[in-house]
N, CA, C and O of each residue as an XYZ file, in Angstrom:
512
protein
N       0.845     -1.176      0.000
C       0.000      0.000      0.000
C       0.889      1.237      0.000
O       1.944      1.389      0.616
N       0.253      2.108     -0.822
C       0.740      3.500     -0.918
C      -0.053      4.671      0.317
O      -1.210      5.086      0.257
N       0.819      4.945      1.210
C       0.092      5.939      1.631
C       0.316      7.831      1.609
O       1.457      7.876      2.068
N       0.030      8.900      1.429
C       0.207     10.102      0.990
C       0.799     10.972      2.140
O      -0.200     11.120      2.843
N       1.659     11.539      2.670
C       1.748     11.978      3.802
C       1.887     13.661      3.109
O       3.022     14.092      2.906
N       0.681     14.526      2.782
C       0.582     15.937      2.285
C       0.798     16.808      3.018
O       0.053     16.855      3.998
N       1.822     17.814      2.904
C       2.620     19.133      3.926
C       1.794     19.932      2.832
O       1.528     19.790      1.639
N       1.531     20.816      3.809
C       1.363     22.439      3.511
C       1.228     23.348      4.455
O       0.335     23.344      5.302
N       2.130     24.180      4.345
C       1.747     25.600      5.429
C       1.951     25.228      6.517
O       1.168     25.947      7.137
N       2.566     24.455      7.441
C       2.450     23.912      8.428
C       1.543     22.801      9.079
O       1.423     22.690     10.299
N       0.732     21.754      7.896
C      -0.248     21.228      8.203
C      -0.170     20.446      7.614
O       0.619     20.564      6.676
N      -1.199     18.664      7.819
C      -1.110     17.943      6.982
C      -2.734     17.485      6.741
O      -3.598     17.609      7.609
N      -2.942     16.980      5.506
C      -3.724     16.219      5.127
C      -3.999     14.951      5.808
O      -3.202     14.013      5.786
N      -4.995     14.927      6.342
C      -5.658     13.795      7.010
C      -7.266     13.698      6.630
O      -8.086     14.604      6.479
N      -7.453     11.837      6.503
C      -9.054     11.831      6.489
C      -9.342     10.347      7.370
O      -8.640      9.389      7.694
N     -10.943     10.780      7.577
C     -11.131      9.597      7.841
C     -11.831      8.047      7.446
O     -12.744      7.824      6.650
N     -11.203      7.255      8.141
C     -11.483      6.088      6.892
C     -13.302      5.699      6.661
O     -14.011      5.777      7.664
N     -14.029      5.244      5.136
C     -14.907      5.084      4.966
C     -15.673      4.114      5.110
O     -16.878      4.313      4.952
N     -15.174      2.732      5.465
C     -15.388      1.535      5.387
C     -16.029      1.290      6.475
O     -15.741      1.826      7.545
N     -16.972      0.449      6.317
C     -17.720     -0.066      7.494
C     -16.973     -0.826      7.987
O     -16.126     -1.315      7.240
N     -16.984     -1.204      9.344
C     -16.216     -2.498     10.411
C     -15.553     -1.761     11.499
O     -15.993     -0.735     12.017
N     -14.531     -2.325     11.784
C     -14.153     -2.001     12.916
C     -13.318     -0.916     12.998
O     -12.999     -0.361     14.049
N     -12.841     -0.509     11.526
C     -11.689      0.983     11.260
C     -12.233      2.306     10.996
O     -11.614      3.359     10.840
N     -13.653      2.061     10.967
C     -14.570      3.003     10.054
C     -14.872      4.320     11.516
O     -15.388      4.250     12.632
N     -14.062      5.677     10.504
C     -14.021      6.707     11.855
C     -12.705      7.009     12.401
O     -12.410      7.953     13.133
N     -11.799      5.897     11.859
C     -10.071      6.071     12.500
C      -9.778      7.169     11.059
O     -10.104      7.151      9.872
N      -8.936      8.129     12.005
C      -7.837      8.825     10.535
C      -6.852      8.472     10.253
O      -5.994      8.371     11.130
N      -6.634      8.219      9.244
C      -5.535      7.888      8.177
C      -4.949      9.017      7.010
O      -5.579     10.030      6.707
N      -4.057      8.764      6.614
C      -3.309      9.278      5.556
C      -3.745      8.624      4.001
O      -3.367      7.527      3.589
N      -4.601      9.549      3.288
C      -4.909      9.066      1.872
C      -3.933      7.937      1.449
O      -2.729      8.033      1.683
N      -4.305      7.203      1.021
C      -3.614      6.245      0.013
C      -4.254      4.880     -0.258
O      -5.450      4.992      0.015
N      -4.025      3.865     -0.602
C      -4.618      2.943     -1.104
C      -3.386      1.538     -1.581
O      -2.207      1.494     -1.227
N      -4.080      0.560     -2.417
C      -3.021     -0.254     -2.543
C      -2.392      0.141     -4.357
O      -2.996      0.725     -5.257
N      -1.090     -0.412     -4.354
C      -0.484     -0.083     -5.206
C      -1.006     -1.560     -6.600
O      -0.693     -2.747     -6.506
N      -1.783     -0.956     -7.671
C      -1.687     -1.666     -8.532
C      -0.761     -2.093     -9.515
O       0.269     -1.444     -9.696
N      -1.039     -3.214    -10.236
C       0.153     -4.223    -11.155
C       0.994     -2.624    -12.197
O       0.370     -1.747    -12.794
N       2.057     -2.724    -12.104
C       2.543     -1.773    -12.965
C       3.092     -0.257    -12.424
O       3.761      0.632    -12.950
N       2.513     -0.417    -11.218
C       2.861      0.707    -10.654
C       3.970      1.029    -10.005
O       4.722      0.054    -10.017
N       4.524      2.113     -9.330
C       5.443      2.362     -8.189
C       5.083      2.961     -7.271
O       3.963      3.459     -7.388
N       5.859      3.203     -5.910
C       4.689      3.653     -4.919
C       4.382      5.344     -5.159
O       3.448      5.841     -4.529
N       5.106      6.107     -5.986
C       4.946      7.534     -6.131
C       3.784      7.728     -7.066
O       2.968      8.643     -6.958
N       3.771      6.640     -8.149
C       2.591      6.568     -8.544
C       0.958      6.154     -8.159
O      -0.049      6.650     -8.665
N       1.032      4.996     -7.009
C       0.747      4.503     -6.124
C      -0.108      6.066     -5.824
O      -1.121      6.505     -6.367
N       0.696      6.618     -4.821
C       0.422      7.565     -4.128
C      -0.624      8.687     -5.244
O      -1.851      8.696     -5.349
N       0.088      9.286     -5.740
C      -0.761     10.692     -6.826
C      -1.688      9.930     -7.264
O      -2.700     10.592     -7.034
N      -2.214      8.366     -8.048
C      -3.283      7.929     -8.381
C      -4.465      8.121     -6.842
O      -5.558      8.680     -6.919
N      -4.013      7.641     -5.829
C      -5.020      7.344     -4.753
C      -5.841      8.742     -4.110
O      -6.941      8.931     -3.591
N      -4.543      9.674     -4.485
C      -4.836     11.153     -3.962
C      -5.820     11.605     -5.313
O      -6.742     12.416     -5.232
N      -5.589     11.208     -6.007
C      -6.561     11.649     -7.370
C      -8.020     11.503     -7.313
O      -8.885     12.368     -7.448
N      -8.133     10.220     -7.083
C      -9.632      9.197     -6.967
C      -9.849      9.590     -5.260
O     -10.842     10.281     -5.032
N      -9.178      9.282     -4.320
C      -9.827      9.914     -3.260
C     -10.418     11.063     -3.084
O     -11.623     11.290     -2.975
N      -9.372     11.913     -3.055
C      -9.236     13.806     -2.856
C      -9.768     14.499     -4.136
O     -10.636     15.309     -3.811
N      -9.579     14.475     -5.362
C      -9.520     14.879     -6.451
C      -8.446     16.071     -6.344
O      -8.677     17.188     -6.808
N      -7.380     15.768     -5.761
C      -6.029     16.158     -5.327
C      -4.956     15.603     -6.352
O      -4.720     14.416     -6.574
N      -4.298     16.816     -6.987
C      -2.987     16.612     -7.832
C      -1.713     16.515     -6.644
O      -1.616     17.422     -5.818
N      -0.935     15.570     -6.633
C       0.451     15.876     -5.878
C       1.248     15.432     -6.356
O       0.979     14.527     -7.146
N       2.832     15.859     -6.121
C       4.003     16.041     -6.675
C       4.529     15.029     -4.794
O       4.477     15.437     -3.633
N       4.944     13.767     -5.348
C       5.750     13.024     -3.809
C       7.163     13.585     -3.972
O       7.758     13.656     -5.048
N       7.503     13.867     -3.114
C       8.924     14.497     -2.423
C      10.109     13.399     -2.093
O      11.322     13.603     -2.117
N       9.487     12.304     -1.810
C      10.500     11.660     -1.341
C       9.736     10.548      0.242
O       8.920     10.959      1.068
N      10.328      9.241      0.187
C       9.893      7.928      1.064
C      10.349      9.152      2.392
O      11.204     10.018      2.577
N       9.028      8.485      3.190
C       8.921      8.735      4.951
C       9.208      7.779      5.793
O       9.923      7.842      6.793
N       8.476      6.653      5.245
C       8.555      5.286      6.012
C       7.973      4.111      5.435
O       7.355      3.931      4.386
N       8.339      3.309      6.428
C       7.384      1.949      5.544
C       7.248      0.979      7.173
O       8.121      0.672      7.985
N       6.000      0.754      7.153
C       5.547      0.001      7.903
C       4.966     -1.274      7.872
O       4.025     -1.250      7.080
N       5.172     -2.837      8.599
C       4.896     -3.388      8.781
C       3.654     -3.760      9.319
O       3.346     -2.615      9.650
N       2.465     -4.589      9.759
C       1.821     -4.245     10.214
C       1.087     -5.353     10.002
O       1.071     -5.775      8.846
N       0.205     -6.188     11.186
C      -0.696     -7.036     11.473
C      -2.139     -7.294     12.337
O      -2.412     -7.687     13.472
N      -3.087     -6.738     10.856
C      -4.496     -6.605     11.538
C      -5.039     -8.172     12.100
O      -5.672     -8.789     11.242
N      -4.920     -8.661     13.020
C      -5.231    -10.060     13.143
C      -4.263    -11.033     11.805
O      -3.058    -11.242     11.942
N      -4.933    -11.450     10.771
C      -4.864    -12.393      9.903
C      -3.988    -11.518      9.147
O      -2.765    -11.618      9.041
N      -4.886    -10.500      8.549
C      -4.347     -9.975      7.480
C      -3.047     -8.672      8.026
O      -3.166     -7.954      9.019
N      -1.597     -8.671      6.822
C      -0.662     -8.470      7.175
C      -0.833     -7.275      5.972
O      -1.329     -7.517      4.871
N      -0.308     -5.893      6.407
C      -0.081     -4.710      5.223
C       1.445     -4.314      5.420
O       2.066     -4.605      6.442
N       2.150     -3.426      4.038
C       2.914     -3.171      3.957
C       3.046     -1.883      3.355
O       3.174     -1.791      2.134
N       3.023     -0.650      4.270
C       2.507      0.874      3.961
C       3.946      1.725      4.200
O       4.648      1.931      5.191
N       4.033      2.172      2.560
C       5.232      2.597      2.166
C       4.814      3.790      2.611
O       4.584      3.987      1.418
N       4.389      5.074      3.300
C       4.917      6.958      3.448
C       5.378      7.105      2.506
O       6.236      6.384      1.996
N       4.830      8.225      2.007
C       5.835      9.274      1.004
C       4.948     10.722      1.300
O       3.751     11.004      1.350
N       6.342     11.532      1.479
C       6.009     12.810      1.697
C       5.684     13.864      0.480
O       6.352     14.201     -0.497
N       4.667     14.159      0.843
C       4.197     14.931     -0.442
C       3.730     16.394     -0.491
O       3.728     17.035      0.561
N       3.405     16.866     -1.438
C       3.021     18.060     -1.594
C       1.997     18.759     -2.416
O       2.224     18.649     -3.621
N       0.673     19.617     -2.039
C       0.032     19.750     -3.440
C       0.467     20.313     -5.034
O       1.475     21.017     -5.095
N      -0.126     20.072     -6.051
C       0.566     20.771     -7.024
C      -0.291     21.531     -7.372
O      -1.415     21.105     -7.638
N       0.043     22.937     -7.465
C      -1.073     24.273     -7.987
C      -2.250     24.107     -6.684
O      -2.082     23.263     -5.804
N      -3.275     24.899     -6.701
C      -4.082     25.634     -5.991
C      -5.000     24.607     -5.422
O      -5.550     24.976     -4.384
N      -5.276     23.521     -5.800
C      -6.253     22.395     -5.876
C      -6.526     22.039     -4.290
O      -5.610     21.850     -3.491
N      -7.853     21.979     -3.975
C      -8.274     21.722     -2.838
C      -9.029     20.189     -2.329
O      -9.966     19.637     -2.906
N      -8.459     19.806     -1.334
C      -9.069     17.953     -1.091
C     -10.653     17.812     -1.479
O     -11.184     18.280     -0.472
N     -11.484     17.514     -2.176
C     -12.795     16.696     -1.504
C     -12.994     16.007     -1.646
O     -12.656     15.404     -2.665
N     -13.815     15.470     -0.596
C     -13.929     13.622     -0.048
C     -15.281     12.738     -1.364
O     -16.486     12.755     -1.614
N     -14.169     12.166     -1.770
C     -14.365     11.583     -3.034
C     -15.522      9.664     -2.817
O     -16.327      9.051     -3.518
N     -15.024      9.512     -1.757
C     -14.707      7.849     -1.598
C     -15.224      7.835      0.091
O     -14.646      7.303      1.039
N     -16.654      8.699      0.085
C     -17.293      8.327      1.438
C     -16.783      8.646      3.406
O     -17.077      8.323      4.557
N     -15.867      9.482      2.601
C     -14.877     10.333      4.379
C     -15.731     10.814      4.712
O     -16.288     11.575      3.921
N     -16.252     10.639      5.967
C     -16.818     11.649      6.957
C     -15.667     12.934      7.106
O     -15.945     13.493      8.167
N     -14.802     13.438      6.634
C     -14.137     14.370      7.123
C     -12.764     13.821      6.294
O     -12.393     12.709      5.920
N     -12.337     14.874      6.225
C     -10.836     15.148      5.111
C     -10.559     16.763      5.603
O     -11.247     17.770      5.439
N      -9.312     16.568      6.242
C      -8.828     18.477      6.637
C      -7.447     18.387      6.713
O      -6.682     17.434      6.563
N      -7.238     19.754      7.017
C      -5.437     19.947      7.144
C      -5.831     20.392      9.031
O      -6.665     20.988      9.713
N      -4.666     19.669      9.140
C      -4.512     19.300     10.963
C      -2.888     20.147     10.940
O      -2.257     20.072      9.886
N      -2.329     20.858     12.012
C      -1.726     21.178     12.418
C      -0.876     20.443     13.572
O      -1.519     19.907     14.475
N       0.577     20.384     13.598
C       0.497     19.215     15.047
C       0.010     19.030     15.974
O      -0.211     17.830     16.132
N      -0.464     19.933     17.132
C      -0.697     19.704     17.840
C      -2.096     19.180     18.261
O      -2.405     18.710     19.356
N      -2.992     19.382     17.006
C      -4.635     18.360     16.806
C      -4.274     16.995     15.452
O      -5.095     16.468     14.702
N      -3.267     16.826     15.513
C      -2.551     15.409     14.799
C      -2.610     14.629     15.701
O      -3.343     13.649     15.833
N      -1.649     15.134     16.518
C      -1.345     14.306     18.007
C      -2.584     13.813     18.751
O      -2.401     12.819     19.454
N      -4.034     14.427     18.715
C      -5.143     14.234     19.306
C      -6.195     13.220     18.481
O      -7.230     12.672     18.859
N      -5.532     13.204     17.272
C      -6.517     12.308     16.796
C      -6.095     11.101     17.139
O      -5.051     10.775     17.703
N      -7.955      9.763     16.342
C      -7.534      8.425     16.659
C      -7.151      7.687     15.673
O      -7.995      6.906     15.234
N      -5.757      7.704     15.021
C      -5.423      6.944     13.561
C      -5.213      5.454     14.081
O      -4.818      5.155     15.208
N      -5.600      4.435     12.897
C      -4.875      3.166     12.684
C      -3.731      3.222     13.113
O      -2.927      4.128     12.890
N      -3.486      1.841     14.048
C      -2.499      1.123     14.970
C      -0.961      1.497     14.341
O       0.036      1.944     14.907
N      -1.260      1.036     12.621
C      -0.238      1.223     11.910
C       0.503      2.446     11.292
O       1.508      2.477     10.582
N      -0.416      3.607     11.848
C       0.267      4.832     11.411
C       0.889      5.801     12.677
O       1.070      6.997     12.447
N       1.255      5.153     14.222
C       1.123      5.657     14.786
C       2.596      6.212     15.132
O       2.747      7.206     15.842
N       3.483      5.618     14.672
C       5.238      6.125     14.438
C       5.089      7.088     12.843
O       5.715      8.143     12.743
N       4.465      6.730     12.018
C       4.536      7.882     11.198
C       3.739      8.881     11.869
O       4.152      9.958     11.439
N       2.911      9.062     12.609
C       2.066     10.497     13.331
C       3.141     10.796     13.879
O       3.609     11.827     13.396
N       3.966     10.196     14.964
C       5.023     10.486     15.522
C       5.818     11.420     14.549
O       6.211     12.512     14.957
N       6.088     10.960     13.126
C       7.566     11.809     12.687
C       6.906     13.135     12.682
O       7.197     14.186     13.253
N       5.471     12.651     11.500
C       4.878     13.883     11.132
C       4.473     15.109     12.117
O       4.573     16.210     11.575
N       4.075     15.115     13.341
C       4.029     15.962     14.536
C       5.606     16.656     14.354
O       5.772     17.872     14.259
N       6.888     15.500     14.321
C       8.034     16.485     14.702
C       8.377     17.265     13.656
O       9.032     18.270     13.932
N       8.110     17.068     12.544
C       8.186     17.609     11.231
C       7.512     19.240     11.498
O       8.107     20.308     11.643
N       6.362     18.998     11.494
C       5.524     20.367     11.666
C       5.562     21.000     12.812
O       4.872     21.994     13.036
N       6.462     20.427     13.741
C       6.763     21.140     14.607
C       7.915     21.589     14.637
O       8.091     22.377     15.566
N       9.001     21.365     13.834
C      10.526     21.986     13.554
C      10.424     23.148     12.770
O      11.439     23.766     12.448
């Protein structure tokens, strides 16, 4: 999986997830899984496209995480990104909510198990 980690202005892009079950309501970082042919930068700007209807330009890998929901096992590459031109997020794919968070209401939200060392960088990031 590709996930989007979007800087601007001191803030990042966060939404929350749409899916019914037990994740539905956690925030996450746009992204999705990486299809046949792809790479994860592509990965990334496709998911931000169809999610957000968000153009971005990735900057460069954040992290990559391991990660085991019960059974099923993910492998969520970070990449730090950025918007391109003026273009604004909307929730494409059923988010109750998609915003730019500042660190110190990053830190307060409730993200997936697996993003919780990337919240970590991203807080110190926007806070340097």
């Amino acid at each position: 999986m590709a996930a989007a980690v979007i800087l601007r202005e001191g803030r990042v892009l966060v939404q929350t997830r749409p899916d019914p079950g037990r994740w539905q309501g956690y925030w996450e970082f746009p992204g999705g899984g990486i299809e046949a042919g792809e790479d994860i930068s592509t990965a990334a700007r496709r998911e931000c496209l169809e999610e957000l209807g968000l153009a971005v330009s990735v900057q460069g890998p954040l992290d990559v995480v391991r990660w085991a929901y019960g059974a099923r096992r993910v492998e969520v590459y970070f990449v730090r990104c950025a918007v391109d031109g003026a273009g604004e997020a909307t929730a494409r794919e059923g988010q109750q909510h998609v915003r730019w968070v500042a660190a110190d209401e990053l830190a307060t939200l409730r993200f997936l198990p697996a993003n919780a060392r990337v919240v970590e960088r991203v807080v110190e990031l926007l806070s340097s």
